[in-house]
N, C-alpha and C positions, 0 to 999 in steps of 0.2 A: 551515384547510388545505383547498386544492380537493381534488377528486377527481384532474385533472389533477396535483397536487403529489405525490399520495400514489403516484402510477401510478409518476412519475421516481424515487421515492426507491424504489420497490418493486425497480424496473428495476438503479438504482445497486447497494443492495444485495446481490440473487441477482445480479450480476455482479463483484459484487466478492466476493461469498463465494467462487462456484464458481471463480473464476481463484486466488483465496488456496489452494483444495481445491487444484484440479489441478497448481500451480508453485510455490505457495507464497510469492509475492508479496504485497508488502504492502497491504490493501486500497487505500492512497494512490494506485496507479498508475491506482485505477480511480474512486476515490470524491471524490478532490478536483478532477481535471479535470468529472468528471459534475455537483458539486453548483457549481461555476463555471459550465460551457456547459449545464447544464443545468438547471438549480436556479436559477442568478443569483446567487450568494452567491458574495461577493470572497474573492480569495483566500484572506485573514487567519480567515474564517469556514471556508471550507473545510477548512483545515486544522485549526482547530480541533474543530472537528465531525468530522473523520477522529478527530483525537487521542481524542477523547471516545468513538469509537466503537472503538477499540482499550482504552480503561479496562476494559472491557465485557468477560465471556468468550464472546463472538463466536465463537471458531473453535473452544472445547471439540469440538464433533465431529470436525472435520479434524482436531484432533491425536487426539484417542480413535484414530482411521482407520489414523495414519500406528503409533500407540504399540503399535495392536494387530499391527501388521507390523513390529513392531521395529527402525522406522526415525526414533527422536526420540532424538536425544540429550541429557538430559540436563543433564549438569554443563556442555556448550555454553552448552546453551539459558538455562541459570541466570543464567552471568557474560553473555552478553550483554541478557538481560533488566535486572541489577541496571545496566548501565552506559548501557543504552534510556532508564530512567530518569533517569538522572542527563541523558543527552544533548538528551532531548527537553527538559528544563526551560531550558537554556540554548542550544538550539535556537530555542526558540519566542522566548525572549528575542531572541535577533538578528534573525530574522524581523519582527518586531514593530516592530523602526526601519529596517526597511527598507519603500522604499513597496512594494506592493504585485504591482506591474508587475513590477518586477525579481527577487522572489520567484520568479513567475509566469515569468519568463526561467529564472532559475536551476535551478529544478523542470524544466523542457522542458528544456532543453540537459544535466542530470543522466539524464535521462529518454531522450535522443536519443544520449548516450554507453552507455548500457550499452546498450541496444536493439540498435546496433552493435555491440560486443562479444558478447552473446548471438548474435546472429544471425548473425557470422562464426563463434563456438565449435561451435554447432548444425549448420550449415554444414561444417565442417569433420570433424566427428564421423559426420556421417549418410554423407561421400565416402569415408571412411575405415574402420575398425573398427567404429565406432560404442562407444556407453559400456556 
């Protein structure tokens, strides 16, 4: 691995932890476009290499952060983690027969609906009351 490789992944990384800290987004939003346009690694690697780096306890400090502010729920977090599981396995199964372009669409245009959405809610919030 160049030096140059290690600098992208350093980069991908601290910007994919600090966005997960501060919103709590999935590193995906940050980690498989970067290791595609940045990295070179096709989609199908992207993602699994995000997958892989979510096996990982990765974010233990952001949630230690958020647990210490009494703002982790829980029995949430539970049932959605046991059904993360189940989802990713048959997740990645469909991905997998699909080519990889089309993936790479469906991620962006998943990616470009909520984007919208957040940014008309945020919008709406900040004119308003706010949260």
């Amino acid at each position: 691995m160049t030096i140059q490789t290690v600098l992208i992944l350093f980069s991908i990384g601290i910007s994919a932890g600090m966005l997960s800290g501060f919103v709590g987004v999935g590193g995906g939003i940050i980690i498989v476009p970067g290791l595609v346009f940045l990295a070179g690694l096709s989609q199908h690697e992207a993602q699994g290499t995000s997958l892989f780096i979510l096996s990982m306890p990765v974010v233990l400090l952001g949630v230690m952060n958020y647990w210490k502010s009494g703002d982790v729920n829980w029995k949430y977090g539970l049932v959605i983690a046991l059904t993360f599981f189940i989802g990713a396995y048959f997740g990645s199964k469909l991905s997998l027969k699909l080519q990889p372009g089309m993936v790479k669409f469906l991620f962006g245009l998943l990616m470009a609906v909520v984007s919208v959405k957040l940014i008309l809610s945020g919008y709406t919030s900040i004119t308003s009351d706010g949260d």
